[in-house]
C-alpha positions as CSV (number, residue, x, y, z in Angstrom):
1,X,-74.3,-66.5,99.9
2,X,-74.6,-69.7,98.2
3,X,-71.5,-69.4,96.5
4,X,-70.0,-69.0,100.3
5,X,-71.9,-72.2,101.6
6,X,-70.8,-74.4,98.4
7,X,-67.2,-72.9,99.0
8,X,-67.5,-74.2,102.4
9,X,-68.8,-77.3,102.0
10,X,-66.1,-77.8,99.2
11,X,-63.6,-77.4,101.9
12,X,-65.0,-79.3,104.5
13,X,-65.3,-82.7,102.2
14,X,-61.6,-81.6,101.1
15,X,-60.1,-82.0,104.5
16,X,-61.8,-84.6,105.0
17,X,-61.1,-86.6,102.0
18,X,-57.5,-85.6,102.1
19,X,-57.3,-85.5,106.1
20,X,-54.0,-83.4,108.3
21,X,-50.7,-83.2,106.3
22,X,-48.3,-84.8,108.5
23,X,-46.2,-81.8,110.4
24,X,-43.0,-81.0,108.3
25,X,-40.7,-81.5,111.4
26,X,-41.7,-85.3,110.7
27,X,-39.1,-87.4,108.9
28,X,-41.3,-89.2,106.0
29,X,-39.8,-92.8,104.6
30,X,-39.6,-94.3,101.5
31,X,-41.1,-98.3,102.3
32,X,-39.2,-99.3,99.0
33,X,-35.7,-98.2,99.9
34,X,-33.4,-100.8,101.6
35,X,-33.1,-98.3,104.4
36,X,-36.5,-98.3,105.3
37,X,-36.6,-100.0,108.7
38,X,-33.8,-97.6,109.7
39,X,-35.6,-94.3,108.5
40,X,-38.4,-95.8,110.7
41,X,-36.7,-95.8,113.9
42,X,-34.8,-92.6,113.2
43,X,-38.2,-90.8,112.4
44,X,-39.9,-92.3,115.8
45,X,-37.7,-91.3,117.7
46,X,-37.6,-87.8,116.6
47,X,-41.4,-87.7,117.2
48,X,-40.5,-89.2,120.3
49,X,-38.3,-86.5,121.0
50,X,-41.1,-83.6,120.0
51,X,-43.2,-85.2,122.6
52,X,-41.6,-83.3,125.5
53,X,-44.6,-80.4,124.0
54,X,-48.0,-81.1,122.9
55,X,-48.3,-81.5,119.3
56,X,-51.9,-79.7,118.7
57,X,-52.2,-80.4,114.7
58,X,-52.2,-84.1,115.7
59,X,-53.7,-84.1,119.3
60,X,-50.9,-85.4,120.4
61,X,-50.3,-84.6,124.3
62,X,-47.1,-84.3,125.9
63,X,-45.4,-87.3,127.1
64,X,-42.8,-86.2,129.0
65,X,-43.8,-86.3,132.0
66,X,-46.4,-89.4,131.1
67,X,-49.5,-88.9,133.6
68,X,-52.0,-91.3,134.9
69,X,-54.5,-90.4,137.6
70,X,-55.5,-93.9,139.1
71,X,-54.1,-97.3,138.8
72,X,-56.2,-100.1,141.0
73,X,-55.4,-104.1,141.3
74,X,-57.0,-105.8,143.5
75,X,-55.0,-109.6,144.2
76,X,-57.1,-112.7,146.3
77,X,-60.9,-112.3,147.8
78,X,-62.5,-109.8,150.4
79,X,-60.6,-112.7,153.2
80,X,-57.3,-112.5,152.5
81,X,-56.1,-110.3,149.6
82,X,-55.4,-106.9,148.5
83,X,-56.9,-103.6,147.1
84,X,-53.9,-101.9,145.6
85,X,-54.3,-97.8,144.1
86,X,-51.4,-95.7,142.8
87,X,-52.8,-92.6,142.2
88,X,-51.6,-89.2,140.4
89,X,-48.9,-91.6,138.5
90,X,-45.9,-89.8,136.5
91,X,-43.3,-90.9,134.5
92,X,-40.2,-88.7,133.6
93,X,-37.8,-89.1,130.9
94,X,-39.9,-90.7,128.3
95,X,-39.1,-88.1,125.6
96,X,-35.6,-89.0,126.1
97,X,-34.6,-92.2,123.8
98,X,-30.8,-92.7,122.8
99,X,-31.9,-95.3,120.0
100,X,-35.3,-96.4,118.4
101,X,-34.9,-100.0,116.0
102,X,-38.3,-100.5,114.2
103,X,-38.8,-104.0,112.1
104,X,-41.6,-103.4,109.6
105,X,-43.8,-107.3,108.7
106,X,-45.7,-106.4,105.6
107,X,-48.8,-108.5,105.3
108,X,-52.4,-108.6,105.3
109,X,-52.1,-107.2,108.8
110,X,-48.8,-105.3,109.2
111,X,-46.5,-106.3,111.9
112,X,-44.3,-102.8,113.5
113,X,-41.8,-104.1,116.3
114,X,-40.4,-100.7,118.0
115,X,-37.2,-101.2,120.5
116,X,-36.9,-97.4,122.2
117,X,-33.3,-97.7,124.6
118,X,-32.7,-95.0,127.3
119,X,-29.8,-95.0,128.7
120,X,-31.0,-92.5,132.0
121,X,-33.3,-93.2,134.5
122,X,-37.1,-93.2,134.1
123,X,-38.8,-92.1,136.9
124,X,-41.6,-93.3,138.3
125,X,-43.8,-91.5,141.1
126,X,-46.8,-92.1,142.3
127,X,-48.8,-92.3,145.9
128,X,-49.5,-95.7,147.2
129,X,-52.4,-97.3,148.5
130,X,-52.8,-100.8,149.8
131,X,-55.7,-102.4,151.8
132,X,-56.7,-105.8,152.5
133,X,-54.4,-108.4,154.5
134,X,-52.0,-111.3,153.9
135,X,-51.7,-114.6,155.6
136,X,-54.8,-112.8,157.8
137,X,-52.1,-109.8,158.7
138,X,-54.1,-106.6,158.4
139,X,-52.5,-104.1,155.4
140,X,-53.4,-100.6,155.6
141,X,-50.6,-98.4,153.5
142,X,-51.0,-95.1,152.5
143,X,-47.5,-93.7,151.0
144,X,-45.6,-91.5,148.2
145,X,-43.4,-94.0,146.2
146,X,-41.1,-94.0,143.5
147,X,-39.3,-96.8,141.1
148,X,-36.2,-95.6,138.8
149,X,-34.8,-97.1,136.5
150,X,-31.2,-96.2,137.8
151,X,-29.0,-97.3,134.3
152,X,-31.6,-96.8,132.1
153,X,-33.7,-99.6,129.7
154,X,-36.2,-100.2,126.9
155,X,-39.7,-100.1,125.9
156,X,-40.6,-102.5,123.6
157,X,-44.1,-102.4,121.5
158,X,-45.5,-104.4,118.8
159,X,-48.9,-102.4,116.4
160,X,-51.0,-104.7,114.7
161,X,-51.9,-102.7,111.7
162,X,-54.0,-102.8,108.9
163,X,-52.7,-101.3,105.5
164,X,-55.1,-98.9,103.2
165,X,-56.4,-100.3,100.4
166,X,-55.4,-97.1,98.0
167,X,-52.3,-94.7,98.9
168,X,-54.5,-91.9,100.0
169,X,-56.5,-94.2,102.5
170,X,-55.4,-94.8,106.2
171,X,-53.4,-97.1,108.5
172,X,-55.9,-99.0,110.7
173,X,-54.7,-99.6,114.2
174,X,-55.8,-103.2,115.4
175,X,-54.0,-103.7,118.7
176,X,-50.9,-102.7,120.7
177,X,-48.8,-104.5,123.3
178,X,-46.3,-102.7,125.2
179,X,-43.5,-103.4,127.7
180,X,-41.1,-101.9,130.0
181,X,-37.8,-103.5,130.6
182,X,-35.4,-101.9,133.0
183,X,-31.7,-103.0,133.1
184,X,-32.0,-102.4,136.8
185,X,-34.9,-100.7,139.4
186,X,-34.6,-99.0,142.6
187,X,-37.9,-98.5,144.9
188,X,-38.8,-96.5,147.7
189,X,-41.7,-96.5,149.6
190,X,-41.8,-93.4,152.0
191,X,-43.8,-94.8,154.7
192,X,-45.0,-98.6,154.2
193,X,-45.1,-99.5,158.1
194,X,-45.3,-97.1,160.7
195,X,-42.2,-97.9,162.2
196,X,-39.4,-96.6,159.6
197,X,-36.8,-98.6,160.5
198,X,-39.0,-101.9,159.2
199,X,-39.6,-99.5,155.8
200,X,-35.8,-99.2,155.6
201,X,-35.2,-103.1,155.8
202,X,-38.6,-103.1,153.3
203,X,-37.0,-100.8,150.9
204,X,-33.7,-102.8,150.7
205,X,-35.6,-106.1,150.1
206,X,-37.5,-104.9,147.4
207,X,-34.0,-103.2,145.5
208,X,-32.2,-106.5,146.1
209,X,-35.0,-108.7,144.6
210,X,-35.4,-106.0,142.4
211,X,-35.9,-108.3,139.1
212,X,-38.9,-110.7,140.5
213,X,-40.3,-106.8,142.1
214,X,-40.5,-105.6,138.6
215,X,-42.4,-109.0,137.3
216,X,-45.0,-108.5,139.5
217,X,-45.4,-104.5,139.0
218,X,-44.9,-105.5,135.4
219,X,-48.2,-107.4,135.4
220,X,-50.6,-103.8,135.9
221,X,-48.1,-102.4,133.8
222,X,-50.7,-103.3,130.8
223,X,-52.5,-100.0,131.3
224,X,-49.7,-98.3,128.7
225,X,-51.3,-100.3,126.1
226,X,-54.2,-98.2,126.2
227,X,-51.7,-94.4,126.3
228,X,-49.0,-95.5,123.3
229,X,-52.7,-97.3,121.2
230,X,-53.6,-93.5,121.4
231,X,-50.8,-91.8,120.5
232,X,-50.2,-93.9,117.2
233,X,-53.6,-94.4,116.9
234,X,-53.7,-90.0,116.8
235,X,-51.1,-90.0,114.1
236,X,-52.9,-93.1,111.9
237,X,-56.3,-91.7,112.2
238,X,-55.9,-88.1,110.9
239,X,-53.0,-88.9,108.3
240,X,-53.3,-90.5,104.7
241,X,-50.8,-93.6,104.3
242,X,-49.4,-91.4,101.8
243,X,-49.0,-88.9,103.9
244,X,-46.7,-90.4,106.3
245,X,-44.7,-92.9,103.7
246,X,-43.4,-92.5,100.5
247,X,-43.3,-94.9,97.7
248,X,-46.7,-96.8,98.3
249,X,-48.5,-98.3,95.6
């Protein structure tokens, strides 16, 4: 029995000293060949790819369709302002990228610049909620709503990351920005005033103005920070450095 329990124990301080090998499907990259940065991209992007399934070893979840169950801003005072919810959000199409760049900063704090193109629409849906009033107008919308990107676009992301100080240590994740730029957007709101006709003329406002639309949407958009943080943050937590690149020192 105590040979079992020091057996055990063995193990246990094994995995964790040596943590999760990275999943063979992963492409691994050598940071001292030339063609680093472009093994990088090619490698994201086939993880990106996997994503359309849950990735269990990693606790990874799938990402195609992205899902977010509440979104709130709230814009002005209790006077004039609004109270905005999109609730049971989805995105489709994320697993989907035609082309991943990657720009690797070595430093103190390590820089990675990720530029993920699609060249198909994302799809946005969500239900809508919007209470409050403007210029003292009452606003009380309750309706399904969707934004595509209708010729595709790119995600861009920067990781602040700090590098291990031994080959078999880990990446620590420090921050993570992300944005979504759409080469073009097309919304429609359902129902946004009861009559439809005035949701018609609303809806082709919104897809001819569709660039300042998208500024202002892009402003809540920060709450991806948070879902992409995780995902990388998954991989960088569980893996050794030398794990996941070759060629470290």
């Amino acid at each position: 029995m105590k040979t079992f329990i020091a057996s055990v124990c063995l193990l246990t301080v094994f995995s964790f000293c040596y943590g999760t090998q990275l999943p063979s499907v992963f492409k691994k990259c050598n940071v001292k060949q030339p063609n680093f940065e472009k093994c990088l991209g090619d490698a994201i992007q086939g993880a990106i790819k996997l994503l359309k399934d849950p990735i269990t070893e990693l606790g990874l979840p799938c990402m195609d369709p992205y899902k977010e169950e509440n979104i709130t801003l709230e814009i002005g005072n209790a006077t004039e302002g609004l109270r905005q919810a999109w609730k049971n959000l989805t995105i489709a199409g994320l697993s989907k990228p035609i082309a991943t760049n990657a720009r690797w900063t070595s430093g103190s704090i390590t820089t990675l610049d990720l530029e993920v193109s699609y060249d198909q629409k994302l799809l946005f849906t969500t239900d809508y909620q919007a209470h409050g009033a403007v210029l003292l107008l009452p606003v009380d919308v309750s309706s399904s709503y969707t934004c595509e990107f209708v010729k595709g676009g790119k995600i861009k992301s920067t990781y602040k990351i700090k590098p291990p100080k031994r080959r078999n240590g880990y990446f620590q994740l420090i921050s993570t920005k992300v944005l979504f730029v759409p080469k073009k957007t097309k919304v429609t709101f359902d129902r946004f005033f009861e009559n439809q006709c005035l949701t018609d003329a609303f809806n082709a406002e919104m897809n001819e103005n569709w660039e300042g639309i998208w500024k202002y949407i892009d402003g809540f958009l920060g709450v991806y920070d948070a879902y992409f943080d995780a995902l990388f943050r998954s991989v960088l937590d569980k893996v050794p450095a030398d794990q996941i690149f070759d060629g470290l020192e």
